[in-house]
C-alpha positions in Angstrom: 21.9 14.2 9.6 21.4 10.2 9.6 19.5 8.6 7.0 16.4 7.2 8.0 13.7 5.1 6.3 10.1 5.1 6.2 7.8 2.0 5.8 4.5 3.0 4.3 1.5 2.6 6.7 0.2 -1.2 7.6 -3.4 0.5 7.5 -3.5 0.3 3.6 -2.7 -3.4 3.9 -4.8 -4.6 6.8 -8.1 -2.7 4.6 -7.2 -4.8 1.5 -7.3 -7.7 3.1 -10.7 -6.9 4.8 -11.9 -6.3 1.4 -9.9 -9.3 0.3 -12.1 -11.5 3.2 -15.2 -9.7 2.2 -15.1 -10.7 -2.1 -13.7 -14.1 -0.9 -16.9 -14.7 1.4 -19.1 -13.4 -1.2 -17.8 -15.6 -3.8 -17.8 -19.0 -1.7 -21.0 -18.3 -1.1 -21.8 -17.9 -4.9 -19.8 -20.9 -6.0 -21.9 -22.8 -3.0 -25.0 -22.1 -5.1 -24.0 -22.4 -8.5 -22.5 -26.3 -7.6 -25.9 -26.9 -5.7 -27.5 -25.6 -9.5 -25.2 -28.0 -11.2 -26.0 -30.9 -9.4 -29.2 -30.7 -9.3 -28.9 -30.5 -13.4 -27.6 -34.2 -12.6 -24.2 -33.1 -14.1 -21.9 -36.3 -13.7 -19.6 -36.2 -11.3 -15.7 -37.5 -11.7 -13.9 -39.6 -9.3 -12.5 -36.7 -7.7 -15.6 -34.7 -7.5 -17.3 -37.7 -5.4 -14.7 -37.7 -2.9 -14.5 -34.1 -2.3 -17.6 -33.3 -3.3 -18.1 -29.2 -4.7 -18.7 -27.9 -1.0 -15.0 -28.8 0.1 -13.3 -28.2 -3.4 -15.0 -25.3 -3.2 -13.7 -23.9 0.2 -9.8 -25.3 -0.9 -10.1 -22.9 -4.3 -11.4 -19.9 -2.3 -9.0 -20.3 0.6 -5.5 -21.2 -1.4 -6.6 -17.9 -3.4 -6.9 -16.3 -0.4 -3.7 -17.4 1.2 -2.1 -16.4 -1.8 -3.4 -12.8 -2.1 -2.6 -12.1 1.3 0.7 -13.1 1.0 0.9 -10.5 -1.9 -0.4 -7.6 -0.1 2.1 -8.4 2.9 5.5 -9.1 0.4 4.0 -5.6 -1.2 3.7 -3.9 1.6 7.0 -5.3 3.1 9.2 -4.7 0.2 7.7 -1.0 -0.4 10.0 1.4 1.4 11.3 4.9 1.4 15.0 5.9 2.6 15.3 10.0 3.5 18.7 10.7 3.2 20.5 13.9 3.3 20.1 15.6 -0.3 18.0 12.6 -1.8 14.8 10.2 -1.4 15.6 6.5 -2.2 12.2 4.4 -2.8 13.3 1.0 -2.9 10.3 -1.1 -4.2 9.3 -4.9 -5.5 8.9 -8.2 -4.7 10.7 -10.3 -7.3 12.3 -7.6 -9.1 13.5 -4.9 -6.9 13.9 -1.2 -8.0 15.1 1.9 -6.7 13.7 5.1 -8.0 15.8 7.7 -6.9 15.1 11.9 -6.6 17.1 14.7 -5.2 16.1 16.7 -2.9 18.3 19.4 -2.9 16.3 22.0 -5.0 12.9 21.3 -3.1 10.7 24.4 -2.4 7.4 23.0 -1.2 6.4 20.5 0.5 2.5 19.7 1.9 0.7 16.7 3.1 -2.8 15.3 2.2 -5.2 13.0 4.2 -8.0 11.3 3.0 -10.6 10.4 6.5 -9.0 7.0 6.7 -5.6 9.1 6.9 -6.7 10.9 9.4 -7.9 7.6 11.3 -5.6 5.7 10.7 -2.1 8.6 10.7 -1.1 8.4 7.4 -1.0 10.5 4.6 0.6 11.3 0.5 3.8 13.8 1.1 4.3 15.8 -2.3 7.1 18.2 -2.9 8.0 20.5 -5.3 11.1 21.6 -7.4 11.1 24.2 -10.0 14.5 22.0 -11.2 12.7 18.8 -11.8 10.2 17.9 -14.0 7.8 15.7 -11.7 7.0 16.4 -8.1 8.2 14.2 -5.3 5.4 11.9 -4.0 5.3 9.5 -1.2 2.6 7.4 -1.0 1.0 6.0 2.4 3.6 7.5 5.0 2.8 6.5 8.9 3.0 9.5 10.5 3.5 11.9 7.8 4.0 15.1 10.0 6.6 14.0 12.1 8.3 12.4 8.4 7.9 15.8 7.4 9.5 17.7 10.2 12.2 15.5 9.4 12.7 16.1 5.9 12.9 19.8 6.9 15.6 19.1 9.6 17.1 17.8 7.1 16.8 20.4 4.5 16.8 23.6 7.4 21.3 21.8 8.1 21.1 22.1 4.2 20.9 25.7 4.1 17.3 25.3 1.9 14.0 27.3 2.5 11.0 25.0 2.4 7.5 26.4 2.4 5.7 23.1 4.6 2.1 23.0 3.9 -0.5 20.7 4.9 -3.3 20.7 2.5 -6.8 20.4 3.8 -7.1 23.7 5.5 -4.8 23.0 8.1 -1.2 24.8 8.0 1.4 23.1 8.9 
């Protein structure tokens, strides 16, 4: 069978950077009153601080952090990716530094899925399979669609002449 690979799910990212917008809201809006606090302390102001003024310095701190953290959780997410390939699971992984962690497959005799209630929302999921022959199970992390990655990994397995027990864990056989 072909190799395939598998981007973890963009739902992960899009809720970090809701949380992302809802800290960075909250901590304008704190840095709005603390600088209304200090200036009405009569703290003197530099050149630079009477141009700007705190409201506007403010707003270009909050929103280059911003910009910057969101462009983290995108390169993250981006760079983050798993390759299925025959007898073997590449997870290639990093921004600056780029690693590949590599496990085979061959020797797998479980496999089963879990899904939190965003999971089930949003289709994604945590594939873990087992091998008496290694010393770690196999986990992928945030898999779009993780039945149908599943039923691939078992294609792949079934031309392999190995018996996989699937499972999918909260009370639902798979």
């Amino acid at each position: 069978m072909k190799d395939f690979k598998i981007q973890t799910t963009l739902a992960i990212p899009i809720i970090k950077i809701l949380v992302l917008q809802s800290i960075s809201s909250f901590l304008y809006l704190l840095i709005t009153i603390f600088s209304d606090f200090i200036i009405g302390l009569g703290v003197k102001q530099g050149l630079f601080l009477n141009i700007f003024g705190y409201d506007t310095l403010s707003v270009l701190l909050v929103a280059l952090t911003q910009l910057a953290l969101t462009a983290y959780i995108f390169l993250e997410w981006g760079f983050d990716l798993y390759i299925i390939h025959p007898n073997k699971i590449n997870h290639v992984h990093g921004i600056l530094f780029r690693k590949t962690d590599s496990y085979d497959t061959t020797n797998i005799e479980t496999a089963h899925i879990e899904e939190s209630i965003f999971g089930r929302i949003f289709n994604y999921g945590t594939i873990t399979m087992h091998s008496p022959s290694l010393e770690e199970n196999i986990i992928l992390y945030n898999i779009a669609m993780p039945s149908l990655v599943l039923n691939n990994i078992k294609e792949n397995q079934t031309k392999n002449k190995s018996n996989i027990i699937f499972t999918k864990k909260n009370h639902r056989e798979y």
